[in-house]
ZADRENMAR-470058 format. One record per residue (C-alpha): residue in three letters; x, y, z. Coordinates in steps of 0.02 Angstrom, whole numbers, plus 32768, in hexadecimal, padded with zeros to 4 digits. Last residue first. Example, Ala and Ser with C-alpha at 12.3 -4.5 7.8 and 13.67 -1.06 7.14 Angstrom:
BEGIN
SER82AC7FCB8165;ALA82677F1F8186;
END
This chain:
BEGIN
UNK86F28500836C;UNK864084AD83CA;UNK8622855F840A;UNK862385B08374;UNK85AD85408324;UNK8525854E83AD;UNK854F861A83A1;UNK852F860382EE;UNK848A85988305;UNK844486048371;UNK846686A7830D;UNK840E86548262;UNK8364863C82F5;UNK830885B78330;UNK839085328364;UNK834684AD83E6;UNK83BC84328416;UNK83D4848F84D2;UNK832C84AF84F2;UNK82F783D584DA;UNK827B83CB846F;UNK82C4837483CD;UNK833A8309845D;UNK82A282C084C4;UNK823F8295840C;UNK82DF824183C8;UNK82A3822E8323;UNK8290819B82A9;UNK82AB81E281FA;UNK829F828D8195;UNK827C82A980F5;UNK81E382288102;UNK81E1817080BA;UNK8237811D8145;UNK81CC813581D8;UNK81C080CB823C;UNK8236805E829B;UNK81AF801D8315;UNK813A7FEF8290;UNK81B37F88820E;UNK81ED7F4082C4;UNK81467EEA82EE;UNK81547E7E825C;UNK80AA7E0C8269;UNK80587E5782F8;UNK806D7EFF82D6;UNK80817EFD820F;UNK7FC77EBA8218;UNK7F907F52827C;UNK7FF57FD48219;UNK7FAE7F658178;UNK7EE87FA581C8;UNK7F1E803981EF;UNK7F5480758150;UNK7EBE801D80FB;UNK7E49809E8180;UNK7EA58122812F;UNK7E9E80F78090;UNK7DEB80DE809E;UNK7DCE819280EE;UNK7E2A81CB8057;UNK7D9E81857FD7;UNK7D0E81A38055;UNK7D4E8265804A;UNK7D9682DC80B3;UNK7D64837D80C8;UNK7CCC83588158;UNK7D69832F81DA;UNK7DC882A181E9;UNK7DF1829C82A6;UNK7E49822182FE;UNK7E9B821383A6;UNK7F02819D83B2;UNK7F0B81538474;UNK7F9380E584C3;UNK7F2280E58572;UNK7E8E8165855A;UNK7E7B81CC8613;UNK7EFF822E85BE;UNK7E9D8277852F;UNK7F1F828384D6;UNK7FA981F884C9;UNK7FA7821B83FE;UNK7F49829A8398;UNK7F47825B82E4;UNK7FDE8231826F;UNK7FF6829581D2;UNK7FCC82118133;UNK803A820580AF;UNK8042813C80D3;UNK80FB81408123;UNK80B181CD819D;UNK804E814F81DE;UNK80BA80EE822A;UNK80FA817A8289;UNK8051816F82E7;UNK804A80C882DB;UNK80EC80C7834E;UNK80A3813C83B5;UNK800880E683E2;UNK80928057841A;UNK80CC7FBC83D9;UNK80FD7F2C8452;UNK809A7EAE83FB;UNK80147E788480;UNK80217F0B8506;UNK803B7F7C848A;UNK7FA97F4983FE;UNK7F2F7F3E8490;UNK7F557FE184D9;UNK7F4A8041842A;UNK7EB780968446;UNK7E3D80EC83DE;UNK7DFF818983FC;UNK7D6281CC8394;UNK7D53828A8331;UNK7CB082F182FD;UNK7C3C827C835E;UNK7C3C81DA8391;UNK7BAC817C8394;UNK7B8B8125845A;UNK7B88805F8455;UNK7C2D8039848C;UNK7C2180E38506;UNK7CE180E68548;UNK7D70809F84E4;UNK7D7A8063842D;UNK7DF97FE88408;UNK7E827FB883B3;UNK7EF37F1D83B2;UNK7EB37ED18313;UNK7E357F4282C3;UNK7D857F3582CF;UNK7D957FE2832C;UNK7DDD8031829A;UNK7D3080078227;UNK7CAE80768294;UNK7D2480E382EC;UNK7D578118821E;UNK7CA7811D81FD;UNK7C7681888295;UNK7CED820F827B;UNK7CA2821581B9;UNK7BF2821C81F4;UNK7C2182A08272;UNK7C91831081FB;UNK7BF3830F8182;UNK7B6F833081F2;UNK7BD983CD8231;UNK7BFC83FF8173;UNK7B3683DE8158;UNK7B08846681FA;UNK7B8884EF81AC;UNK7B4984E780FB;UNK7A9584F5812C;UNK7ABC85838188;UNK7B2285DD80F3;UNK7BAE857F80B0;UNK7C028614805D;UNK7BDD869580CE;UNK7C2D862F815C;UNK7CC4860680F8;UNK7CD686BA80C8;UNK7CBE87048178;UNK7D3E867A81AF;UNK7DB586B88133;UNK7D9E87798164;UNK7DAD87488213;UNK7E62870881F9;UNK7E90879B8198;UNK7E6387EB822E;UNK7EB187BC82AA;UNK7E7787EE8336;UNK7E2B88BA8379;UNK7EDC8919838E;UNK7F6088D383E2;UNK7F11883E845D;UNK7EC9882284FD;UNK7E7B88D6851A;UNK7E11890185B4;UNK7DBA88968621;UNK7D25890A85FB;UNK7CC689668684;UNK7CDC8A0B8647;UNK7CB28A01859D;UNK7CE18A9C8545;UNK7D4B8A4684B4;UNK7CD38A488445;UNK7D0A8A35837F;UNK7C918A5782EC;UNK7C1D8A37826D;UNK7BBB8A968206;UNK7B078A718208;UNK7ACF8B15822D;UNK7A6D8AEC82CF;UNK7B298A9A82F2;UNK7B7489EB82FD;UNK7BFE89B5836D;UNK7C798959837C;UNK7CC5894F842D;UNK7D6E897B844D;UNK7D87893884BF;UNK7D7D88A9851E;UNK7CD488488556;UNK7CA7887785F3;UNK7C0A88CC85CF;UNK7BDB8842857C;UNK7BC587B68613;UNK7B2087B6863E;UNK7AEC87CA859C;UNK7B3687248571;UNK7BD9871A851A;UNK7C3D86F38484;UNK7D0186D68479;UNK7D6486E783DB;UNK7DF2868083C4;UNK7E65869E833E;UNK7EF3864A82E7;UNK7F918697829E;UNK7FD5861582C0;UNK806985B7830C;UNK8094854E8286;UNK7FD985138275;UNK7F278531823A;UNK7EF5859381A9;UNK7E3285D881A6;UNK7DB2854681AF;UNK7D2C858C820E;UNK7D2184FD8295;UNK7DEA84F882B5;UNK7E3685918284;UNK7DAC85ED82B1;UNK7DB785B28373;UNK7D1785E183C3;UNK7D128613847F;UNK7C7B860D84E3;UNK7C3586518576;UNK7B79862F85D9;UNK7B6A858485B9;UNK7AB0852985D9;UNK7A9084B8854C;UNK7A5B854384D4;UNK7AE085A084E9;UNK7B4785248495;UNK7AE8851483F9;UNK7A8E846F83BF;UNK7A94843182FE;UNK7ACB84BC82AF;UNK7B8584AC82D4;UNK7B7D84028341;UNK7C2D83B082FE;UNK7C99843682E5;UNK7C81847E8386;UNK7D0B841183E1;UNK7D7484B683F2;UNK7D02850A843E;UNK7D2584EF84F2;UNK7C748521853C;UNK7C7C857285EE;UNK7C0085648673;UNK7BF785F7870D;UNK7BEA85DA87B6;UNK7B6B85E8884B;UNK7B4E85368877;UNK7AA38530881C;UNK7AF585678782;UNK7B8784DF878F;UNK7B13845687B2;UNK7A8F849B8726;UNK7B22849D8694;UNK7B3683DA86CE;UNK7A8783BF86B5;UNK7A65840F861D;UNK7B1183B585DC;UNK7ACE8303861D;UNK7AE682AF854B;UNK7B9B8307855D;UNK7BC682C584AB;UNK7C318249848E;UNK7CE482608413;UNK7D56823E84BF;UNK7D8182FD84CF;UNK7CE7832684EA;UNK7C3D8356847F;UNK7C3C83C984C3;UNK7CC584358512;UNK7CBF844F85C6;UNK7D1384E08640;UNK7CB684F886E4;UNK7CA585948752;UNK7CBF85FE87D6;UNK7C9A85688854;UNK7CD9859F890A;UNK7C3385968941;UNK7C0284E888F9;UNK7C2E846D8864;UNK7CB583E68895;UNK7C27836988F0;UNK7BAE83818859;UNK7C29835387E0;UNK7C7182BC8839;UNK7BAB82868840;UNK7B8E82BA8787;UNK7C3F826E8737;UNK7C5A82BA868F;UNK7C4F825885FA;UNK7CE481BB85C8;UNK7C5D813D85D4;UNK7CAE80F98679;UNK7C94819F86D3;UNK7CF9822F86A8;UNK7D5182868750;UNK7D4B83468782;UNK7DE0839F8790;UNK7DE684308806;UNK7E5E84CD87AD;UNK7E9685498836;UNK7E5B85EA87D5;UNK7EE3867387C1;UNK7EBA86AB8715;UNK7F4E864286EA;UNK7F2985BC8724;UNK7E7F85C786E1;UNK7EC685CD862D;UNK7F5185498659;UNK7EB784C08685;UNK7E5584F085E3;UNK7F0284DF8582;UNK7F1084208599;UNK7E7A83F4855D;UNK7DF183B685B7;UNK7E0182E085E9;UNK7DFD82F986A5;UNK7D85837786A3;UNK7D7C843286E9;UNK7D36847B8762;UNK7D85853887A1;UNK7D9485738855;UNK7DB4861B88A5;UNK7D0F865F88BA;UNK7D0B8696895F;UNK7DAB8722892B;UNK7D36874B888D;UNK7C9B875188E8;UNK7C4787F388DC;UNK7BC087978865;UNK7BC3882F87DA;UNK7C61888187E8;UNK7CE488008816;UNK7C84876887E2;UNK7C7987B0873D;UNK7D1887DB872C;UNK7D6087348742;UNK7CDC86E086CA;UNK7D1987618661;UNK7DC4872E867B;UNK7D89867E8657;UNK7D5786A285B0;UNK7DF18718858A;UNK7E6F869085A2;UNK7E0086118549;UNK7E01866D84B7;UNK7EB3868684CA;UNK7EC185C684CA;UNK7E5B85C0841C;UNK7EC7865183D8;UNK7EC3871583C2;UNK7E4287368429;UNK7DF287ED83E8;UNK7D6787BA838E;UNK7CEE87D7840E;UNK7C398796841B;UNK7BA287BE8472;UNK7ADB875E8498;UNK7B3186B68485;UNK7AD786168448;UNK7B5A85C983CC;UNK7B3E85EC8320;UNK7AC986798344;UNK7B5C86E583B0;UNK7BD486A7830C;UNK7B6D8706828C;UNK7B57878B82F4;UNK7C1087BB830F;UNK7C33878B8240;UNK7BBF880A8226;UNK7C228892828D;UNK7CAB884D8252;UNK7C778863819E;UNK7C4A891081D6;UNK7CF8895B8221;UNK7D4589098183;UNK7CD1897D8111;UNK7CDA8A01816C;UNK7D828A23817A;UNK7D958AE0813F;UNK7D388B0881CB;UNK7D748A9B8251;UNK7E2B8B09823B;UNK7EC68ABB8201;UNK7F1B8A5C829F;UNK7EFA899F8260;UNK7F3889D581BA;UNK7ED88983811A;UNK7F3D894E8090;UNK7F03889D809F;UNK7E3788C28092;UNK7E3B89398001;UNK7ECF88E17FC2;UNK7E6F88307FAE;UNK7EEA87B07FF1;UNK7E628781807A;UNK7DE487567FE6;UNK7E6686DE7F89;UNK7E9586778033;UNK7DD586628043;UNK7DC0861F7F99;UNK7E4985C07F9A;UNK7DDD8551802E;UNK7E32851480B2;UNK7E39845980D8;UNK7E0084168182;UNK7E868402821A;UNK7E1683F68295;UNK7E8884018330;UNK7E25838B83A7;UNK7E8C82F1835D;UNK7EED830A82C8;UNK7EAD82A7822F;UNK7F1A831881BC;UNK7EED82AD810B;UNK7F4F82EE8079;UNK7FAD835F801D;UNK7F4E83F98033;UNK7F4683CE80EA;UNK800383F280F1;UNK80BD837E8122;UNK815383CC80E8;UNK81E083A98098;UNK819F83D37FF0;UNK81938478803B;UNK824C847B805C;UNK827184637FA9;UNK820C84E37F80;UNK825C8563800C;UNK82FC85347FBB;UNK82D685487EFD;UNK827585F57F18;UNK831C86307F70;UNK838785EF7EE6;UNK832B86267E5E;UNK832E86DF7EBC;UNK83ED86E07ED9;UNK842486D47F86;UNK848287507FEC;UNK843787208094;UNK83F9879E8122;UNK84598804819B;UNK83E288A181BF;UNK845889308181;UNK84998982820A;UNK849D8A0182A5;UNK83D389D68298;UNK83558A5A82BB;UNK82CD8A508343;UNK83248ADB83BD;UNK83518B4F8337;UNK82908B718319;UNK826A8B44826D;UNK82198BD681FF;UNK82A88C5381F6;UNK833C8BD881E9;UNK82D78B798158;UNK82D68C3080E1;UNK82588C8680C0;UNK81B18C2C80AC;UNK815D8C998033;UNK81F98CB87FCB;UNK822B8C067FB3;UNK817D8BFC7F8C;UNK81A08C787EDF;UNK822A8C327EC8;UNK81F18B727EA3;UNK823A8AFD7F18;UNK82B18A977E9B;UNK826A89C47E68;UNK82B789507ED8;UNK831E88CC7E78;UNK834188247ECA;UNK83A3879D7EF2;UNK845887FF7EDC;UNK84F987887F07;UNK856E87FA7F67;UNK85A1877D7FF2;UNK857086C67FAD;UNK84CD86848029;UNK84A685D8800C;UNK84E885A080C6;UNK845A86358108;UNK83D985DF80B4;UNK83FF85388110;UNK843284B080AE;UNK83B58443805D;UNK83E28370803E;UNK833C835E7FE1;UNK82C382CF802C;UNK821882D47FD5;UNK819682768027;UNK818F81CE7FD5;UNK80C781897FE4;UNK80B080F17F89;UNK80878081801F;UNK800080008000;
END
């Protein structure tokens, strides 16, 4: 079955191409009559932020510069190549389309400091795309300003914070935030770092939350709880009215994780089950680009309880129907980002959005459940793998599988047919997450891909199994076919191997002379 040979070119950096004087590019003159309007650069850039010299990049021909960044593309590993079954990360295809709108000039020339009024058409679209996302999930107020899924979260629990300090008087009471055993990583460091001590609350045997343990955490010092539903395991929270009720009755406030929303948009809405703050991540659901760090954003809606602590500045709509910036909101948490997000990230999700429509939105969610289930569905028959938690429950936008079987009777891990993978052109899902899943792979296929690719997939794992307990050691010594081989995962993370910069990796040469 394998055919897949990633490309392997033996690339030196772009700095070990460089030949002193070589000229890579030609910048056309500024014409006089600007020259003239600016003055000169000493005059316009305070002495402070200028360089004492020339910025030390490469001398590198331009064929030779489009070459190596080519070549290292071919390296690399994209959803436009193939399937990205990530777990929890929704790595769906983007649309060109999108990409082509957010290069338009009147949209990517715009300055984030020029004033509203000559801005009106940006200030608008997220306006609109501000409503837009308050019906797709329940909320009453949305900001755009979160500039990731984590930031999101960030903001959404310093509201809860602020709310407690202004409306309930019991921020200092109220030092205590819920949040289950199998939630993703980040919603713990988020309260952390608002300065919540973070109570976990156990999953039961079908991998939902635990009532009893929930209703024994939840009290006076509750400010809140932090879910995403459907969970972590693929299941939905079938007792979510319930478990919002707990918290509510207790005193606290329920936040929705949004980056499971994939799989429910237009069939049920968040606020709708009982949550009172919500963070989105576009570059997830709304299919904007996802990876290396971002951009990303992660805009976080509200109940009217909760909107005049939203940051600022607010956008705002006049009598006149121009639009415009508040920043006279006295209650507000303040800023949590430059500016008001990132924009050209909004402006793809607004596109995506317009472009499916309602109808759109609810079949893509139908469509990355019936595909999630599928793969459970035909992976689980496998040979050392098996689905935990809720045998009989449907899945939802993503399943886990685990590998615990396959270990414990051939001695290959979840990460081994995770590197496996890669031999097949296919990016390996989510591994040892969630951690109440022993070896887990967490896999989701999203709505892009098709029954065709869903069937190589499920092939993949099916010879990955057979490999397993027939030659064990094709598995364990994966991969082979990708530029790069068997890594030393301890070593590739370790501070002192890591080299992110052109000065790093001369000092790290200088010192091994």
């Amino acid at each position: 079955m394998v055919d897949f040979h990633q490309a392997r070119w033996n690339e030196p950096l772009i700095f070990e191409l460089s030949i002193p004087g070589t000229i890579g590019h030609s910048i056309p003159p500024v014409e006089s009559d600007i020259r003239q309007a600016i003055g000169s650069i000493d005059s316009i850039i305070p002495a402070g932020l200028r360089r004492d010299s020339a910025p030390q990049l490469p001398d590198v021909p331009e064929q030779q510069v489009v070459r190596h960044y080519t070549r290292l593309s071919q390296m690399n590993y994209a959803v436009s190549l193939g399937t990205y079954p990530l777990g929890s990360c929704t790595m769906k295809y983007n649309p060109l389309i999108d990409e082509s709108l957010a290069q338009m000039p009147g949209f990517a020339w715009l300055h984030p400091s020029q004033d509203p009024k000559t801005a009106q058409g940006a200030l608008e679209l997220m306006w609109e795309l501000e409503q837009w996302i308050a019906e797709i999930t329940g909320m009453d107020a949305v900001t755009l300003q979160p500039s990731a899924g984590a930031h999101g979260e960030f903001t959404g629990v310093m509201l809860i914070r602020e709310y407690h300090r202004q409306v309930t008087k019991e921020w200092t009471d109220r030092h205590e935030m819920l949040i289950p055993d199998a939630a993703h990583g980040t919603n713990p460091a988020s309260a952390t770092m608002a300065g919540y001590r973070v109570v976990v609350v156990p999953s039961n045997d079908e991998g939902l939350v635990d009532l009893d343990a929930l209703k024994e955490a939840a009290g006076p010092r509750t400010a809140g709880l932090m879910l995403t539903n459907p969970n972590t395991i693929g299941v939905f929270e079938k007792n979510i009215e319930e478990i919002t009720g707990i918290v509510h009755d207790a005193g606290g406030l329920v936040y929705y994780d949004g980056a499971n929303l994939n799989a429910i948009m237009g069939i049920v809405r968040p606020g709708d089950m009982g949550f009172d703050v919500v963070h989105v991540n576009l570059h997830k659901t709304f299919s904007t680009p996802h990876g290396g760090g971002g951009p990303g954003a992660g805009p976080v809606g509200v109940k009217k309880d909760l909107e005049e602590f939203l940051p600022v500045p607010r956008i705002v709509r006049g009598e006149n129907g121009f639009f415009d910036l508040d920043y006279d909101r006295p209650k507000s948490i303040g800023k949590v980002h430059s500016f008001y997000g990132n924009f050209g990230v909004l402006l793809r999700a607004y596109a995506y959005i317009y472009a499916l429509g309602g109808a759109g939105l609810k079949r893509s969610s139908e469509l990355a459940v019936l595909n999630a289930n599928y793969v459970a569905h035909h992976i689980k028959q496998l040979k050392g793998f098996s689905l935990p938690c809720s045998q009989d429950d449907p899945r939802m936008h993503e399943c886990v599988i685990s590998a615990s079987e396959l270990k414990e009777s051939t001695g290959v891990t979840a990460m081994n047919v995770a590197k496996r993978l890669l031999d097949f052109g296919i990016h390996a899902p989510t591994i040892y997450f969630p951690l109440i899943v022993e070896e887990a792979l967490m896999i989701e296929p999203t709505e892009s891909e098709s029954k065709r690719e869903l069937d190589l997939f499920i092939a993949a794992m099916k010879q990955v199994s057979e490999e397993a307990h027939s030659n064990p050691d094709i598995v364990k010594h994966a991969p082979t076919n990708t530029a790069l081989r068997l890594l030393d995962e301890y070593k590739a993370a370790h501070p002192s191997t890591l080299t992110l910069s052109w000065r790093m990796y001369r000092q790290k040469q200088q010192s091994a002379e």
